[in-house]
N, C-alpha and C positions, 0 to 999 in steps of 0.2 A: 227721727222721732223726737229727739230728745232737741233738735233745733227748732222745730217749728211749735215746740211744748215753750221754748223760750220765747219765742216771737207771740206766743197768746200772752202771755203774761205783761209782757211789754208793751203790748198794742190796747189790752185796758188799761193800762198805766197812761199810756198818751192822752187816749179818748178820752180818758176821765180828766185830768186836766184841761185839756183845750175846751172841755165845756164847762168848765169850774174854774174861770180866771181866779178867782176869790179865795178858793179851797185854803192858800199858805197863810188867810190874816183866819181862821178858826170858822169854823161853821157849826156850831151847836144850836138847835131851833128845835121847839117844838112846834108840831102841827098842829094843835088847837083840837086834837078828838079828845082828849084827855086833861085832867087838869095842870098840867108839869108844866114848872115854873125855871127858866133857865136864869142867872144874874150870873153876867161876869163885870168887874169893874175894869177890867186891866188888858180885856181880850185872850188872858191868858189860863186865868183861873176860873172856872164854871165849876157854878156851884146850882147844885137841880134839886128842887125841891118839889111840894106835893105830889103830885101823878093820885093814881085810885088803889086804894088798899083795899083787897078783900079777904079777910081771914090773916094769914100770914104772908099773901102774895103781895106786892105794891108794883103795880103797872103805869113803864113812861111810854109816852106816844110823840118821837121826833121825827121830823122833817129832813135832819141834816145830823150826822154825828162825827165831826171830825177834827182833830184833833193838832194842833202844830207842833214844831220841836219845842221842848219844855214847858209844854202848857199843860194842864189837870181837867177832868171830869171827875168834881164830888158829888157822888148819890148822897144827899142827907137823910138818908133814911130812919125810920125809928129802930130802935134793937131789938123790938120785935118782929120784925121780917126777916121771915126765909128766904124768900125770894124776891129779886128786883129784875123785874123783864121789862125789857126794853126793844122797841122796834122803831126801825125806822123807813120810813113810808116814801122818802122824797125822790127815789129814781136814781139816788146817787152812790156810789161807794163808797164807805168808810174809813179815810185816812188816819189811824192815830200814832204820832209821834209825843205823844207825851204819854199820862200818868191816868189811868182811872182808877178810882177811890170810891172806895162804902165801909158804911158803919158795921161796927158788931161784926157777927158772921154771917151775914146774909149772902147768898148766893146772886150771880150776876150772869144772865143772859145777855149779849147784844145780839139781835137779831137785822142782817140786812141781806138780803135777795140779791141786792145787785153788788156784793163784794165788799171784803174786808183788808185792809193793806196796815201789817204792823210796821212801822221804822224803827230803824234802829235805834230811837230813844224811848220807844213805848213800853212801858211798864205797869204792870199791874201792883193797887195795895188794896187787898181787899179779905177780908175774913175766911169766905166758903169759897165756892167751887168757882169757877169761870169758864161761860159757855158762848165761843162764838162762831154762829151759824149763819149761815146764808139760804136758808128755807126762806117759805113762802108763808111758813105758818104754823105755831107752839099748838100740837094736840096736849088737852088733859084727860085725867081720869073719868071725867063724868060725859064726856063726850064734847066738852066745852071747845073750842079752837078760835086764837088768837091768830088772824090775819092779818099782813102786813102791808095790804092795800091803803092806796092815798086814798080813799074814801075819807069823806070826813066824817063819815058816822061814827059814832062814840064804841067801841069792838064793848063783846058781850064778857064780862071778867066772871073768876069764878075762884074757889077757894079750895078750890083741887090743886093737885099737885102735877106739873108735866109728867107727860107720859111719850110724847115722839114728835117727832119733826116733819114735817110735812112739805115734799120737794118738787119743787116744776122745773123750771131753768136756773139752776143755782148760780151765783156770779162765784168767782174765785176768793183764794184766800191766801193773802203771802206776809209773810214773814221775812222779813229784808234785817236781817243783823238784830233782832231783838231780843229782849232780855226777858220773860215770861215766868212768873214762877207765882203759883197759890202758897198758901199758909200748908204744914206736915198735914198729911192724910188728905187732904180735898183730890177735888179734879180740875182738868186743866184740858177742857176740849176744844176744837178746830174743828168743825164738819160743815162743809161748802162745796161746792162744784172741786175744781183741782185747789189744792193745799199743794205750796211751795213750800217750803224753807230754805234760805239761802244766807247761811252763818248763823251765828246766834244762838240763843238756848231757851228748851220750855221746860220749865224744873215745877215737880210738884212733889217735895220727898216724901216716902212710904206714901205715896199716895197713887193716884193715877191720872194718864196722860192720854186721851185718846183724835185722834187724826183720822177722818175719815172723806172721802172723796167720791161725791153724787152728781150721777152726769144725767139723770131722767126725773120724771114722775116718779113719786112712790114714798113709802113712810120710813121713818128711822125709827125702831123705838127704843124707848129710854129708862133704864129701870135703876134705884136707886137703894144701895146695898152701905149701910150706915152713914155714910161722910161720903163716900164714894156715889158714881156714876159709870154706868156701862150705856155702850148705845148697842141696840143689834138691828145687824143690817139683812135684809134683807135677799135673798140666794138670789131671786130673782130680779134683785133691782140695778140697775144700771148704774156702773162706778165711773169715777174718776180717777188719773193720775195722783199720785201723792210723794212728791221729790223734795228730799234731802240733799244738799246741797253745802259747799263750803264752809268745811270744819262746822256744821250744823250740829248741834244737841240736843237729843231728846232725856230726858232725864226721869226715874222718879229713886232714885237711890235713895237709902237711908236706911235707919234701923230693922225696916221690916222689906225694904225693897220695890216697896210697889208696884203697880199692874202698868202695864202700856198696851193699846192696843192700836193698828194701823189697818186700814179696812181702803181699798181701792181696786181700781182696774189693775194699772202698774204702780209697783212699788220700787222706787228708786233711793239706795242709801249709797251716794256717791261721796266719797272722802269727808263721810259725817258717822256719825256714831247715836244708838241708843242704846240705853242701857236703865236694869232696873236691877243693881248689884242691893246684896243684903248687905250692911254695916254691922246688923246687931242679934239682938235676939228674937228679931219678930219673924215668924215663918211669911211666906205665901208670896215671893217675889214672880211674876209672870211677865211673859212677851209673848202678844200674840200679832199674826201677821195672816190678814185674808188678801188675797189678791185674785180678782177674776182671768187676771191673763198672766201678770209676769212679777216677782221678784227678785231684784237684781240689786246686788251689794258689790261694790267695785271703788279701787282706789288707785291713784295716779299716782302716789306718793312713793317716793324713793329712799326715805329716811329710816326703813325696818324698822320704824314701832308698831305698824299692824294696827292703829286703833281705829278703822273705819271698820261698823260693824255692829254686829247683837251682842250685846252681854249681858248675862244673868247672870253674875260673880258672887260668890260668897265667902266674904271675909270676917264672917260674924258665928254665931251661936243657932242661926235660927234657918230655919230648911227653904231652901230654892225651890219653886217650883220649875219654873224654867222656861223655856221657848220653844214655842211652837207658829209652822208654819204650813199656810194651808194655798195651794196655788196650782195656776198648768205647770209653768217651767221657772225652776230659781237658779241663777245663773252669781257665784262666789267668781272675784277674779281680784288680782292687783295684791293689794296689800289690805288685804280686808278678812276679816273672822267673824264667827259666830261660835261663841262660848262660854259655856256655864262652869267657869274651873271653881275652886275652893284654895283657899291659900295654906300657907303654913302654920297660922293659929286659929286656925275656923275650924269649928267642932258640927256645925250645921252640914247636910248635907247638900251635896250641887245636885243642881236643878237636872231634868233631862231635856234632849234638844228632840223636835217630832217635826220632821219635815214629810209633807204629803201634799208630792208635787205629779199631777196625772200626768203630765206628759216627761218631762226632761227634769234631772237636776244634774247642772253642768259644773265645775269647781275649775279654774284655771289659774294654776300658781303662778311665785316670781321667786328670783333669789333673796335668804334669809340671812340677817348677821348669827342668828343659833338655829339651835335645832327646835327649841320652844315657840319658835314663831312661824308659822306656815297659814298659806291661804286655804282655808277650809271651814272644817266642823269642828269642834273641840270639848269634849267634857273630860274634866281634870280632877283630881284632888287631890291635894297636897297636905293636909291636915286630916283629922279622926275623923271626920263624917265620910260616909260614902259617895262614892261620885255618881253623877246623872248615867242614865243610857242616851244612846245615840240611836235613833232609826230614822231612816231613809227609805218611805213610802215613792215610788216614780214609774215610771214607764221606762226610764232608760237613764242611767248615770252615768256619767262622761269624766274621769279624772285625768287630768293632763298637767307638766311642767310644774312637777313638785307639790300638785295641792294635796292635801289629805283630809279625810276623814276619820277620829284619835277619837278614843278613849283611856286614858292615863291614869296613874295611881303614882303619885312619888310622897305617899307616907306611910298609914298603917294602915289605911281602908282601903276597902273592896274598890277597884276600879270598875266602873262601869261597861255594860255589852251593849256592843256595835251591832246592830241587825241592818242589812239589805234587802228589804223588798223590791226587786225592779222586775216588771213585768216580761219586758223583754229582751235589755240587756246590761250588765254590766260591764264597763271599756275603761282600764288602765293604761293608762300611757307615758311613759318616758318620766323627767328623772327633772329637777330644775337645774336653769342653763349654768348653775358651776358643778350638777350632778354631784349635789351635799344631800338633797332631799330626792326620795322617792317618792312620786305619785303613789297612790293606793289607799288600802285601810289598814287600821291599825291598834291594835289593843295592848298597850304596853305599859310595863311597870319600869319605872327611872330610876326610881332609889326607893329606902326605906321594906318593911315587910308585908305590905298590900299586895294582894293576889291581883291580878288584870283579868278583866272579864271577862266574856264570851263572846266571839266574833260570828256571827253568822249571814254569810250571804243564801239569799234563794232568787233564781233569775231564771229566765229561758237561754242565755248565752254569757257565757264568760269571757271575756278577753282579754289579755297580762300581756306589757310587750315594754318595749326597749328599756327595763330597768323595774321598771316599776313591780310593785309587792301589794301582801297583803301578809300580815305580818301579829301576831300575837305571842309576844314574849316578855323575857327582859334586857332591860338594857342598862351598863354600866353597873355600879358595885348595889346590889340588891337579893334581899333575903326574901321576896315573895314569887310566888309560883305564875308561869306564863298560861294565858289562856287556852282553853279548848278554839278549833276551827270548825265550822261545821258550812259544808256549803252545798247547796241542792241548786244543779245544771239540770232545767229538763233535756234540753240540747246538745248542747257542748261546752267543755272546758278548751280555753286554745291558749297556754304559756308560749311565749318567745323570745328570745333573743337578753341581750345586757345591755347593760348603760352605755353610752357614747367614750365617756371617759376614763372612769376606775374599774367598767366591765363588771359592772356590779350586776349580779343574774335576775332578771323575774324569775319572779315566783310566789310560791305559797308559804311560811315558815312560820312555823310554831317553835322558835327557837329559847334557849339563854344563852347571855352573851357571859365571856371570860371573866371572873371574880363575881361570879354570882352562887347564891346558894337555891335558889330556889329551883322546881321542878319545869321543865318544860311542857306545857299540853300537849293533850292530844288532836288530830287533825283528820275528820273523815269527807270525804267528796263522794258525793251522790250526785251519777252524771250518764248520758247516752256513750258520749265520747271524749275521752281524755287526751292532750295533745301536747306534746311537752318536746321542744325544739330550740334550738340553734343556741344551746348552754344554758336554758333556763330549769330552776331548780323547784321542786317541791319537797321539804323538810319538815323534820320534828326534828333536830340536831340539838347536842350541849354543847357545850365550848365551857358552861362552870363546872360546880359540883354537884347539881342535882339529878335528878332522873331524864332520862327522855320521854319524849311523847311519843305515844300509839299512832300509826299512818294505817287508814285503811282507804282502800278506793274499792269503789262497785258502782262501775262500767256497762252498763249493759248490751254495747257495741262493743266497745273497743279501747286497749288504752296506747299508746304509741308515745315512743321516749322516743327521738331524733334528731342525731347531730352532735353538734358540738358547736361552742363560740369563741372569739379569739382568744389568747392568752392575757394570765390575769392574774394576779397578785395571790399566792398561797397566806390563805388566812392564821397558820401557825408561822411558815418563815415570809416574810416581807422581800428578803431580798430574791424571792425561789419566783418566776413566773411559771405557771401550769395550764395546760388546756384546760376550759371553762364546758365541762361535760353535760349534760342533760339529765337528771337523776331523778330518782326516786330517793329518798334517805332518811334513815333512822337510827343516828349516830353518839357516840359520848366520844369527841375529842379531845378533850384534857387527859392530859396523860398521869395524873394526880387525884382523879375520880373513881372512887370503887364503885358506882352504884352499875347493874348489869343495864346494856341495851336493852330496847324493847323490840319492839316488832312490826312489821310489814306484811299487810292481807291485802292482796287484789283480788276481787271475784270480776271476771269478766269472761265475752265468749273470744275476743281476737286478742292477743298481747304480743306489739314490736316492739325488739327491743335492736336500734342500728344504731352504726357509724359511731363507735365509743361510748356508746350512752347507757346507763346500768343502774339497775339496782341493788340499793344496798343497804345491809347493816353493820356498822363497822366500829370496834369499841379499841379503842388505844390508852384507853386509862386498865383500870386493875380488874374490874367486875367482869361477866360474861358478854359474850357477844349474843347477837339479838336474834330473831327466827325470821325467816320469810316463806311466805304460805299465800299461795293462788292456783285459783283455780278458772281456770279457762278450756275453750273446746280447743286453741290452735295458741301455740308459741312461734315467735321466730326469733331469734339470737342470730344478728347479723352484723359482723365488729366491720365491715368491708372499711379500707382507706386506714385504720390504724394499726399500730404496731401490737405486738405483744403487752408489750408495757403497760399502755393505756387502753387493755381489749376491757371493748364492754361487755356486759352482761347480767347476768344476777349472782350476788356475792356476799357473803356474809363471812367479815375474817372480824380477826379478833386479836391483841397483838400482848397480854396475859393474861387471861381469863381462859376458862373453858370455849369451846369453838361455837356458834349458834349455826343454827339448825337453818335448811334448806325444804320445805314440801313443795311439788309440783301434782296435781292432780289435770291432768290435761284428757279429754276427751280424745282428740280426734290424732294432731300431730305436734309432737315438737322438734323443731327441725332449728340446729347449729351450723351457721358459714360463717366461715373466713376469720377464726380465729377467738372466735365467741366465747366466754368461760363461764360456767357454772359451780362457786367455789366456796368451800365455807373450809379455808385455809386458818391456821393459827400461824403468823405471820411472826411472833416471837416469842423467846421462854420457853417453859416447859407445859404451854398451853396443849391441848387436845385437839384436835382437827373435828369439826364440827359434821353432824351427819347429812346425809343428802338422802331424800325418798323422790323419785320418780312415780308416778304412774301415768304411763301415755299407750292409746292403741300404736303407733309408733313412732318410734325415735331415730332419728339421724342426725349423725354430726360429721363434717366434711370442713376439709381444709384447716387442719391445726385447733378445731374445736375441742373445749376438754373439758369434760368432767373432773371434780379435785378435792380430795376433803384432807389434803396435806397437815406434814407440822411437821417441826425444826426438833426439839426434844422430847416432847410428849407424844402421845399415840395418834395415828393416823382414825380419821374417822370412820364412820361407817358409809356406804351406796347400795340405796337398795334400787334396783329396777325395774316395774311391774310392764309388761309390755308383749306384745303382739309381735311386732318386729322391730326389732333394732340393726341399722342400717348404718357403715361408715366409720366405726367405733368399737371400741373394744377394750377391754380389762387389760393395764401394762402396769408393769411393777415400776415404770418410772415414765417422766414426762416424753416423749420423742415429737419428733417433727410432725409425726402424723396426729389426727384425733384419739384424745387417751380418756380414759378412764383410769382413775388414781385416787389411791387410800394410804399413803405412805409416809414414815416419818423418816429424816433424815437421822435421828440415834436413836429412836425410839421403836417403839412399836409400830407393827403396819396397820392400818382398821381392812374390816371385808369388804369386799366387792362383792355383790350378790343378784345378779342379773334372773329376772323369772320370765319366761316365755309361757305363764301357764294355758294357752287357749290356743295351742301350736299341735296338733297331735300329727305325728309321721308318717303312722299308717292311714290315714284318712287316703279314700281312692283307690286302696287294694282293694280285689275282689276275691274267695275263699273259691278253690277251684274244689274235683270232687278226689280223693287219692287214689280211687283206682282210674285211671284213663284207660280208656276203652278204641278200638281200631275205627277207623272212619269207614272202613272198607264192610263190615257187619252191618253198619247200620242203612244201607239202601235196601229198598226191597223192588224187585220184579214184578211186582204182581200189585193191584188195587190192593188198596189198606180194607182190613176187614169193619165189620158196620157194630160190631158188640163194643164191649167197654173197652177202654182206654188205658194203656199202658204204660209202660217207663218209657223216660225220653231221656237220656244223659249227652250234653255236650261238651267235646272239646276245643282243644283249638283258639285262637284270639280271637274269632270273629262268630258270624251268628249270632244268637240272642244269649243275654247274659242269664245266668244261672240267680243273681239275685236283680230282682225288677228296679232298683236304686241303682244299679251299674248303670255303665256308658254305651250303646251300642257301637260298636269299632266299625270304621270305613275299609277296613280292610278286609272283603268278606272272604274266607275260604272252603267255604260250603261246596262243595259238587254238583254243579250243574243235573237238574233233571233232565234224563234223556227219555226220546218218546220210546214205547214198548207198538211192536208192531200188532195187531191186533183184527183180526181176521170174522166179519159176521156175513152172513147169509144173507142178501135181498135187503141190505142194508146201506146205506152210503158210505163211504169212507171220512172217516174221521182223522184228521189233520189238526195236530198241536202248533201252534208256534213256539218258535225258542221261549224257553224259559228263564231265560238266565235275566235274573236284577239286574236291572240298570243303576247306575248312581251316578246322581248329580256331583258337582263337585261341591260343596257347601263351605259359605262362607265361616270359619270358626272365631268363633266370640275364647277371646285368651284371659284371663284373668292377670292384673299389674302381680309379681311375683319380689320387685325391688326399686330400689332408687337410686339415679346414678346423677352425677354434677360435672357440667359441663367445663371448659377453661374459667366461661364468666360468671360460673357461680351460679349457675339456672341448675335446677333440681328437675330431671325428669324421670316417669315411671318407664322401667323396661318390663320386661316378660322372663325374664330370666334371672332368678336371686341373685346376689352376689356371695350371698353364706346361707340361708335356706330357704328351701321350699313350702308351704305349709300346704298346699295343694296341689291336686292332678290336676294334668291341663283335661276340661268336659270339650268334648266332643259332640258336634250335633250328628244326628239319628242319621243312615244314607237312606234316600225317598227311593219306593219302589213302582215301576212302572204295571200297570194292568195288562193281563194276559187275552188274546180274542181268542177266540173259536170260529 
């Protein structure tokens, strides 16, 4: 694309030459509709004189307008004009390498159709605004319009004020190394078919700079906001490319910052730069950027200074508004940024960045000589004003090889929130190639006591993998508090794996890092399914002296820790390498911090927890250890593949502080293999062993699974266990090889163990017989049963019909066969019984599961027979009776 965009540009360069032998001795002419007088003595200096004033407009009508190296166009205008419009009629495009010039401050249109070409010695001196277009045709307010037809009829003038642009086949508009710049406050426009720049600078300070690129029919219009001009384009109209190009400058920096706006199909800032930084005290600096299909900001440059790119900088007094981008897909890559930071003595607030890209916004890093420079987004503040927000309106955000998207505070102000709207997914990827920078996002405070903002993604799918983060904390020596997390998955969340090199873990973290004072935030996930693998971490951790952050997850599938990744540099000893485990965490590890842990909520219906991967809250400094509390219908705690040492599970120790606290509310089952632990041990001191409440319809734990609410000097904690049946485990006053339950201190006191089975009753399925039994032998009779009322019936024996209608009837009948009685009538036939005796089927019996047994490989199946109780009779189906003939 971007070659055959160079091959157009180059091939009206040709063609206009080879039909313009003449073009390099000057071609200034007018065509005779108008009265404009051209005199040059020298071929170099043109100087133009009358044309037609109406009101404050003064209209020229040329043939030819072009301009050689070092040569000048003077408008001599009177200093009563506002505007001096100018068209030109002859067919030809407009080279200028020299200088055009006007009195006063009059505003300056050059109007050509067929294209406009600056060189690199083209220079503007002129009062007001300067506008050059390649329309067909200046609308004004009254409905008047200036046509730029070779007709030689005289155009109809008027004393209105432009109002829009009027576009058929527009010629192009390039900018080859020139120098461009209005007087403070004007405007400084480009609107033509495609608008190059290639080197060079258009500087309009505190003022504004607008570029815009029309490939159809259709109007621009033009509205005029004191000294300033905006153009608005139209949704429906048909753009042009508009490319930046070699070390190219857009500019309107200065005291107040000025506006830029860029309006095209594609927007290309290739190892060039715009920028409308504030210097001073004037608020209202902006960037905006329309683009019908693509913006792409990209740099080849090797030299880490990052300056290809947006900036809305403020180094002054006065408020940034900031930049904004409105497109399908913007795609950041190289050594290139977009950023609205603030410095170290700017009291003005930074601007926010509002990217709203429908389809993609893609960011692809490279390696940084610091950590301050990365390919991305960036809103900063380093000085008392507040810093901008970040949002990312997309369809699908794509970060990869270290790019980021930051929010920073490195002084006393509030750092600004990172929000994520992507429709359908967010994708974090890998780490850049010296794995110094993490891809992801990020809300962090550097230094100084400014709080960092709030990070919130909302997405259909999450995805975090080889290193890469998302991250809201602080970093390095700093007294302000780390961001809240907040991230809404309709889908899924899917963590994985670490960095290539330092093993560094995805994930999520709300952290503070060591020598910090301030508080870590909190972090809650709202998600279908949560997925957390192969060593990747989710955290609210301290490593300073402030508080931790709150971790809550609500799941409404499912959450799964799994795995582990290779070994990896212990973040307290450097020389110690450790398995890279999978976790859940809610931690204070400075061992110099009194403030207590916090805590850890999962609501979810499935929770795994395999292969060393655990959660945890774990406090090694002075204060309390933190609580863990979920509620789910099914657990599974399966350590398979690692030692004791490193079993995972859920755990909450504490190493002086009081012990923190264990809830499991579980629904259906929670089931312990292979080595699994559930523990809120006090690991040193005369800490307390922290308590543990269970409630599960039933529990097993098999293969070295343990329940533990241990401690070294202090008292063992409590275990309470609400349950149905518990299966595989049992109450030991100390750890053994088998699955334990344990509440014990090694000098201290023990805590209870207190297991309830209340919904277990024993006698369920006795039947209440009658006390006196009566002989079987009494109860036949010989004779027809009489025909009056109805008598006692008491039975004994196991079989027969039960005494209460809730029994089981027994297959085992032992009733006494009817025998026939012989029976003697007169002139009557004989009557012939058949056997009577019930027949019985054999029926097949439905058993009720009674326990749970575990195979070599750790497979859990239901038997029929408990291993420690029963809570039920085995039911019995009814024996079927066969029909008796006559």
């Amino acid at each position: 694309m971007k070659i055959l965009y160079f091959l157009g540009i180059a091939g009206l360069f040709i063609s206009w030459y080879l039909t313009n032998p003449c073009v390099g001795y000057a071609q200034v002419a007018a065509d005779g509709t108008l009265p404009t007088n051209v005199v040059s003595p020298d071929g170099l200096q043109f100087t133009i004189t009358g044309g037609s004033q109406v009101g404050n407009n003064l209209f020229h009508s040329f043939s030819q307008l072009s301009l050689p190296t070092g040569a000048s166009a003077i408008f001599n205008n009177a200093l009563d004009v506002q505007n001096i419009i100018s068209r030109v009629t002859g067919g030809f495009p407009s080279n200028i390498d020299g200088m055009i010039q006007a009195n006063g401050s009059a505003n300056l249109f050059l109007i050509n159709p067929n294209g406009i070409i600056f060189g690199p010695n083209a220079q503007l001196n002129i009062g007001g605004s300067f506008f050059a277009t390649t329309a067909n045709s200046l609308k004004f307010a009254d409905g008047t319009e200036l046509n730029t037809s070779s007709s030689q009829t005289p155009p109809l003038l008027t004393v209105s004020v432009p109002v829009g642009l009027q576009y058929g086949q527009p010629g192009a508009i390039a900018v080859q190394g020139s120098h461009l710049s209005v007087q403070p406050s004007q405007t400084l426009a480009l609107i033509g078919g495609e608008v190059a720049l290639s080197g060079g600078t258009l500087s309009a300070e505190s003022g504004r700079v607008e570029l815009g690129g029309v490939a159809g029919a259709g109007t621009v219009g033009l509205t005029a906001t004191g000294s300033q001009y905006q153009f608005i384009f139209p949704k429906d109209l048909a753009k042009a490319n508009v490319l930046l190009t070699n070390n190219a400058l857009v500019t309107t920096s200065g005291d107040g910052g000025g506006n830029i706006q860029l309006t095209g199909q594609q927007l290309t800032i290739q190892d060039s730069r715009v920028e409308a930084n504030t210097l001073g005290s004037i608020s209202g600096a902006n960037l905006i950027l329309h683009a019908s299909n693509s913006v792409v900001i990209s740099s080849a440059s090797t030299t880490g200074t990052f300056e290809s790119g947006l900036f809305a900088e403020n180094s002054g007094n006065g408020a940034s508004e900031g930049i904004a981008i409105a497109t399908n897909k913007l795609l950041v890559e190289g050594e290139a940024r977009i950023s609205t930071a603030t410095s170290v003595n700017s009291s003005g607030a930074g601007g926010n960045i509002t990217v709203n890209a429908s389809d993609a916004t893609e960011l692809f890093g490279v390696d940084s000589p610091d950590f301050s420079l990365f390919t991305g987004l960036l809103t900063d503040t380093q000085g008392s004003g507040v810093g901008g927000d970040l949002t990312v309106n997309t369809g699908q955000l794509i970060i990869h090889n270290g790019a980021q998207l930051t929010t920073a505070t490195s002084g006393n102000a509030q750092g600004g929130n990172l929000i994520v709207n992507a429709r359908d997914t967010v994708e974090l990827i890998g780490v850049s190639p010296s794995d110094l920078l993490a891809s992801g996002l990020f809300s962090a405070v550097q230094t100084g006591s400014g709080n960092a903002g709030t990070l919130t993604v909302n997405t259909g799918r999450l995805i975090i993998r080889e290193g890469a983060q998302i991250f809201a904390g602080t970093i390095t020596t700093s007294e302000g508090n780390g961001g809240n997390i907040v991230i809404n998955a309709s889908d899924f969340v899917n963590i994985g794996g670490v960095s290539p090199i330092y093993k560094i873990p995805s994930g999520v973290f709300s952290n503070t890092n060591p020598d910090t004072l301030g508080n870590a935030g909190n972090l809650t996930i709202n998600t279908k399914q949560l997925i957390i693998k192969d060593g990747a971490n989710i955290a609210v951790d301290t490593f300073g002296f402030g508080k931790g952050g709150v971790l809550a997850i609500n799941a409404t599938d499912s959450v799964q820790l799994l795995g582990q990744g290779p070994l990896s540099e212990n973040p307290l000893d450097p020389n110690e390498l450790i398995p890279t485990f999978s976790s859940l965490s809610a931690s204070v590890l400075n061992p110099d911090n009194t403030q207590d842990a916090t805590s850890i909520s999962i609501n979810t219906e499935k929770l795994l927890v395999q292969e060393g991967a655990r959660i945890s809250v774990d406090n090694r400094g002075l204060g309390k250890g933190g609580n863990i509390n979920i509620q789910a219908r099914s657990i599974l705690l399966n350590n398979a593949g690692n030692s004791q040492e490193n079993a995972g599970g859920i755990q909450a120790t504490t190493g002086s502080g009081e012990g923190g606290n264990i809830t499991l509310q579980v629904k259906d089952l929670l089931l312990m293999l292979n080595g699994s632990k559930i523990s809120t041990d006090a690991t040193g001191g005369s800490s307390n062993g922290g308590n543990i409440t269970i409630t599960s319809s039933i529990l097993g734990a098999f293969n070295n699974s343990d329940i533990t609410a241990n401690a070294i000097l202090g008292r063992g904690g409590n275990v309470q266990i609400v349950t149905q049946g518990i299966f595989g485990t049992q109450f030991r006053p100390a750890l053994t090889p088998e699955s334990d339950i344990t509440a014990t201190s090694g000098f201290g006191l023990s805590g209870v163990v207190d297991i309830k089975t209340p919904n277990i009753d024993p006698t369920k399925g006795i039947i209440n017989l009658p006390e006196q039994l009566t002989d079987v032998s009494t109860l036949i009779s010989q004779s027809c049963g009489g025909r009056g009322k109805s008598g006692s019936f008491t039975i004994t024996g196991r079989g027969g019909l039960r005494q209460s209608p809730e029994g089981a009837l027994s297959s085992d009948i032992v009733l006494q066969d009817i025998d026939t009685m012989p029976v003697q009538l007169s002139s009557s036939p004989k009557i012939t019984l058949a056997s009577t005796k019930i027949a019985q089927s054999a029926p097949n019996e439905i058993i009720e599961a009674q326990g749970l047994a575990v195979n070599s490989r750790g497979e859990v199946f239901l038997i029929a027979q408990a291993p420690d109780i029963t809570p039920h009779s085995r039911w019995l189906t009814s024996p079927s009776c066969h029909s008796h003939s006559r």
